[in-house]
N, C-alpha and C positions, 0 to 999 in steps of 0.2 A: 321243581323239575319241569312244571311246564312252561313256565316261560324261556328257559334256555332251549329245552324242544323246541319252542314257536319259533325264535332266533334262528335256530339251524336250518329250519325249514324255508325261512323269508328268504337264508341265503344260497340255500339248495337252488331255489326259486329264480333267484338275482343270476346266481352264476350258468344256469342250463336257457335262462331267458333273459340275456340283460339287455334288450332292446325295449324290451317292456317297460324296463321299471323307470322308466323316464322317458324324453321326446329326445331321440336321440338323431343327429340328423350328419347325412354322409354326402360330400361333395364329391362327384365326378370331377376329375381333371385329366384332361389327356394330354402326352407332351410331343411336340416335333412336327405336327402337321402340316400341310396337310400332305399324307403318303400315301401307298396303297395299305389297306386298312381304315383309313380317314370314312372312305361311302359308306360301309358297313356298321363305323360305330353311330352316324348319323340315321343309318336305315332304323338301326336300335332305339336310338335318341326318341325317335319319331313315331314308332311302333310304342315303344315303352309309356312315355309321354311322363319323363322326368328329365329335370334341369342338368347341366353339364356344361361345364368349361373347357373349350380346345386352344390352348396355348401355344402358337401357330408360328411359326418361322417364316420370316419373310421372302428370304431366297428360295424354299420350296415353293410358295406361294406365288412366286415369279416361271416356276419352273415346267410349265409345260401349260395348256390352252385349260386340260382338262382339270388341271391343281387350280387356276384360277376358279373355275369352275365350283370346285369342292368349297373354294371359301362363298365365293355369292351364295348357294346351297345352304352353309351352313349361316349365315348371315341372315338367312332368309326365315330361319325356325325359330321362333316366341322364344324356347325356352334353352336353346344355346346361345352362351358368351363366348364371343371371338376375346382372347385373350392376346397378349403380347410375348414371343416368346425366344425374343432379337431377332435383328434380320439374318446375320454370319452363325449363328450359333459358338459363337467363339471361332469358330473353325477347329471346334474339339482340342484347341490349346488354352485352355484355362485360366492358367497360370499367367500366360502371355496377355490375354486378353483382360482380367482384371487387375491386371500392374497398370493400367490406364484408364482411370476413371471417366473420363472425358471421352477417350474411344466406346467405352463402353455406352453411355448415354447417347453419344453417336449411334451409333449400331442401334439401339433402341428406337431412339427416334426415327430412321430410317424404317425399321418395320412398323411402324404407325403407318408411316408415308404408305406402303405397301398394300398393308389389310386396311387401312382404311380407318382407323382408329383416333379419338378425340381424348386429350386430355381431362381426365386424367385417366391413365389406361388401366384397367388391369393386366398384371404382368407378372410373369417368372422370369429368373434369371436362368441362362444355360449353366445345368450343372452345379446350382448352386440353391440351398435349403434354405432361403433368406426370408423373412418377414421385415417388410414397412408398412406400417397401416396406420392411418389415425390412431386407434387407437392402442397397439403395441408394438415391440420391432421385438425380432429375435434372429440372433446369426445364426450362422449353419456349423453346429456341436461336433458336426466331424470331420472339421479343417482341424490339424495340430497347429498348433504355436509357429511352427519353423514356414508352415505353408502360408497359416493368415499372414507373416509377416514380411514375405515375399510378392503378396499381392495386393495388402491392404487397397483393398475398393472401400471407395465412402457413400456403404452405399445410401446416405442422410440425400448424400449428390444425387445419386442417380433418383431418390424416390421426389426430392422436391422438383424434377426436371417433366413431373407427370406422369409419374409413374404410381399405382398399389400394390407393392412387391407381395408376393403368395410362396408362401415354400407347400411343406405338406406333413402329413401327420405318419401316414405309411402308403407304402409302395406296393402295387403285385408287378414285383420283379421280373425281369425277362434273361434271356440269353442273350448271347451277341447276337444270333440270327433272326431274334423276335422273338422265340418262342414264348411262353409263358412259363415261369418256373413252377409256382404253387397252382394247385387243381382249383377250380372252382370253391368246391369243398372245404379245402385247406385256407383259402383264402378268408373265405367267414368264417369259418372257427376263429383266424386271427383276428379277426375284426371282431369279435362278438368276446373274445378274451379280451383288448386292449379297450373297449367300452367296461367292462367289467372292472379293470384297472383305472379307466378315467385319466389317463397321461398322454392330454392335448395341448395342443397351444391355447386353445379355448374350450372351456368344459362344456361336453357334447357334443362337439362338433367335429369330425373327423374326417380331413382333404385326401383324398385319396390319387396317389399319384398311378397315372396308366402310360401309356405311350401307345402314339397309333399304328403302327407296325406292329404291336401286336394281336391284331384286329382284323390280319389277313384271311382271307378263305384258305390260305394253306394250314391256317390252324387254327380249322373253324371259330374263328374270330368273331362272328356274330353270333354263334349259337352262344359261344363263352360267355359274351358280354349281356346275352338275354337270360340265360343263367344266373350269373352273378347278379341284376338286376332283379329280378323273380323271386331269388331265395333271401333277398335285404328287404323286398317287401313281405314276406311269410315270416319273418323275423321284428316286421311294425318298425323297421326304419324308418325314417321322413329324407326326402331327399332335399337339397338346400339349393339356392342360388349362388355362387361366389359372391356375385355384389352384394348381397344382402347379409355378407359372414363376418363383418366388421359391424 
């Protein structure tokens, strides 16, 4: 009896603390920048003093004295990666946009042009959960059959054209207006259940997708974000670099 007792208890253990029981490590990712929201999660970035990737659209990046601004800023900090995050964003037609592989790597390499970026980039696709990397590729599990075959991207194309495509592992989902769906709270219980489960693209390592509209002061976006941040270190997270996750 006592070793089936020891057993229940390692896993009593594992599951109310699975940050512990191994180096578990959590990549910021933010998507659409830079907006308003973008100052805040860098005030965080900088206060916090962990690594993060802002996956940045080119056209916002063009889009006002002070969005140029947000990119030199964040350019400017050790331990943020300017990512690629197209220049159009599709123009939020999708479908439209990857039935043309050649436009799309257009697009792409024009927001290099933009932020400033050297091959080979790091980059997300808009709207799309895609992995290229050296070392593994994986499509995005929630296009059906009827959509992937409507748009087939290649994306072999777009990632040899210089690109390191990044999809992600889980989301803190938002509303249309920004808001944030799941509380601080709820959000690491799911993170601290799905390490417990272990189902990543790569074992321990969990990308976590954000978007920076949601990062506004209209919904205290920075307290959120130092929050979340705070309670993944009282948990013995390790926080990772994107480049360094391949």
């Amino acid at each position: 009896m006592v070793a089936p007792l020891r057993f229940a208890l390692t896993m009593l253990l594992f599951l109310a603390f699975p940050a512990q029981a191994a180096q578990r490590t959590i990549y910021l990712t933010f998507d659409d920048g830079p907006l308003d929201g973008t100052s805040n999660i860098l005030d965080v970035l900088e206060a916090e003093q962990v690594p993060a990737t802002l996956f940045m659209v080119g056209m916002h990046a063009q889009a006002s004295a002070f969005n140029k601004a947000l990119v030199r800023r964040a350019k400017s900090l050790p331990l943020v990666t300017i990512g690629n995050h197209s220049y159009s964003h599709a123009n939020n037609r999708y479908q439209h946009f990857y039935a043309d592989t050649e436009g799309v790597v257009a697009d792409m390499l024009r927001a290099n042009v933009v932020l400033g970026l050297r091959p080979p980039a790091h980059a997300r696709l808009p709207g799309r959960d895609v992995f290229r990397l050296p070392s593994m590729s994986k499509n995005d599990t929630s296009l059906g059959l009827a959509q992937e075959g409507r748009e087939e991207p290649d994306y072999e194309f777009v990632a040899a054209s210089g690109f390191y495509l990044y999809g992600w592992d889980h989301e803190w989902v938002h509303e249309d207006s920004g808001k944030p769906v799941q509380s601080v709270d709820h959000l690491v219980s799911e993170i601290d259940h799905l390490f417990a489960y272990g189902r990543f693209v790569k074992p321990g390592k969990l990308i976590l997708l954000m978007h920076d509209e949601m990062f506004r002061d209209v919904f205290d976006g920075k307290t959120n974000l130092t929050n979340l941040i705070d309670a993944l270190k009282l948990r013995n997270y390790t926080f990772g670099s994107l480049p360094g996750y391949d």
